[in-house]
C-alpha angles and dihedrals in degrees: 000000000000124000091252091048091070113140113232126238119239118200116185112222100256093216112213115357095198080065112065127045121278094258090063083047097054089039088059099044087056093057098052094044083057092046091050090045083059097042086048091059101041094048090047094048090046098043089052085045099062095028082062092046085044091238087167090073089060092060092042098252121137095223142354088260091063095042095054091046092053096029101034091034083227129164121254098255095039097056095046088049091055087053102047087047088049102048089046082053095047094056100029101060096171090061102049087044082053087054096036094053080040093238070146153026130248094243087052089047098047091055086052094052086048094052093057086055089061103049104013089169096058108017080085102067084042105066091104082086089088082076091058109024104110147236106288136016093265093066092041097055093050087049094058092039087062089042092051093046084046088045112048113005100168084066091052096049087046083049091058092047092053090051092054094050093048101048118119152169116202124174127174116193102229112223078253097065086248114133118224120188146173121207138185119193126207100237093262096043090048088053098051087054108050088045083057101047088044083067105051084053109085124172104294117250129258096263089027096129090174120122116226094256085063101044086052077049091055095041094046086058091046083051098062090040094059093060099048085049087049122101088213100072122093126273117236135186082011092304148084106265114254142155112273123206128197115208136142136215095271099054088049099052079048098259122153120243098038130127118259119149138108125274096265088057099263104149112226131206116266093237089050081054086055102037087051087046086065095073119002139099115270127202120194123223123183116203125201127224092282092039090268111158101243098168140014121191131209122265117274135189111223091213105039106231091252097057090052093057086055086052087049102046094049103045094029085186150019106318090213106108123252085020124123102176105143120235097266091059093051141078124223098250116206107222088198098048111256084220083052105058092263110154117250092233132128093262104052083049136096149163123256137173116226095256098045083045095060094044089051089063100037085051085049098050087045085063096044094048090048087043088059094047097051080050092054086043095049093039090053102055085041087058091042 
């Protein structure tokens, strides 16, 4: 059968698809997936076709891409993509009869085209790779990944190179406090990244409403932790780094006017002063009259190490119901606030990991804002 002999597909509307069973719903989405496989080709082998007649000249446009922008009404990249996939299919026949007899898919085609853009030269003598490429886009891309390091490798070793000089870490403190980046990895860095924060990603709690942005956020934050928290980092200045806090006796009682930031002058929230009070090492510094030091006690952990271990071995792991997250992933919560006068004593302890711990205080400071609102209520009919 002739190109022009195709016989078209027709696909009846389905109406309302609410309104029929999931088969006739599968059955429907199968059609139309067939119906865009041939689309996609007819529209590549016809679009290679008149970029390669220059079409484009006879409606006044100075290339396809421009054509396709104004005509098509297409954006940029799209329409650059859709050249640069119809010119591939224009000059490697085997692979678009591969696509057109679908011996394979249009995601698997296009990875191919885009595999002859890469190395025009060879890709030629390497189309043989349709017999092997796989069932599904996955297996065809790390096909083609081992062919082009067979291939070239000068050009993967250049690759490499230009991973290592581009990689970057940017990061930009919002007025806010809060810290905004932008990162690029070298393969292997990113890898060893990604493997790390993966494990620190276990499966969300029942009652975990966080997206998984937010959880590699999480776990990016635990990460760091854990290596401040580790004996093996550097000491520096004489001690172990570490995040240091300022903060007086008012902030921490929940008095306006005290002084609660970081020690680059980043100004924190009262109820993170408290939440960090909770499990952390104080120091205390007694300041005279004209901000002379007039005293400097020794560190102190607020929850003596053994007492930690009784935490540990009762709770064994985050409290939180539904939550899994091991000890060393965890902070000592007071339930009375410390701040607040609450004993440092096994049954006003528990086990928290570093997400549910933060949820505990923000929930606390909810009702206590909500606390101080029903008072001013209250205070203003009393007045009227």
């Amino acid at each position: 059968m002739s190109r022009g002999e195709r016989i078209p597909i027709i696909i009846p509307r389905l109406g309302d698809p609410t309104a029929v069973i999931a088969d006739e719903r599968d059955e429907h989405l199968m059609l139309l997936e067939t119906a865009r496989h041939q689309l996609d080709v007819e529209f590549t082998e016809t679009l290679g076709v008149a970029d390669g007649e220059g079409d484009y000249h006879l409606f006044g446009y100075p290339s396809t891409v421009a054509y396709l922008k104004d005509r098509l009404r297409l954006a940029g990249g799209r329409a650059h993509r859709y050249v640069k996939n119809a010119r591939a299919a224009f000059q490697h026949r085997s692979t678009m009869w591969a696509w057109r007899h679908r011996q394979i898919t249009s995601d698997q085609a296009e990875l191919l085209f885009q595999a002859s853009q890469r190395l025009p030269d060879l890709y030629p003598n390497a189309e043989v790779l349709l017999e092997i490429c796989g069932d599904t886009a996955a297996e065809t891309r790390q096909i083609l990944d081992y062919w082009f390091h067979t291939a070239d490798q000068p050009r993967v070793q250049l690759e490499l190179e230009t991973q290592l000089a581009r990689r970057r870490f940017e990061v930009t403190r919002k007025p806010n406090g809060m810290l905004e980046g932008d990162f690029a990895l070298p393969t292997m860095a990113g890898d060893t990244l990604l493997t790390a924060i993966d494990t620190l990603m276990p499966p969300p709690a029942t009652d975990d409403e966080r997206t998984t942005s937010q959880r590699r956020a999480d776990a990016l934050e635990d990460l760091a932790r854990s290596y401040l928290d580790g004996s093996q980092t550097p000491v520096v200045g004489g001690e172990r780094p570490h995040v240091t806090v300022h903060v007086d006796l008012d902030a921490l009682a929940g008095r306006a006017g005290g002084l609660h930031e970081t020690e680059d002058g980043c100004v924190l929230d009262v109820e993170t002063i408290r939440q960090l009070a909770c499990d952390a090492t104080v120091t205390r510094v007694v300041f005279g009259p004209g901000s002379e030091v007039l005293d400097v006690g020794r560190k102190t952990r607020v929850i003596p190490a053994a007492l930690r271990r009784a935490v540990i071995a009762r709770d064994r792991h985050c409290t939180r119901p539904g939550c899994s997250r091991p000890p060393h992933w965890c902070d000592v919560h007071h339930i009375i606030s410390w701040a607040n006068g609450g004993d440092t004593i096994i049954t006003n302890l528990s086990l928290l990991c570093r997400y549910h711990h933060t949820l505990t205080h923000l929930q606390h400071e909810h009702e206590n804002d909500q606390v101080h609102a029903n008072h001013v209520t209250a205070g203003h009919r009393r007045s009227t």
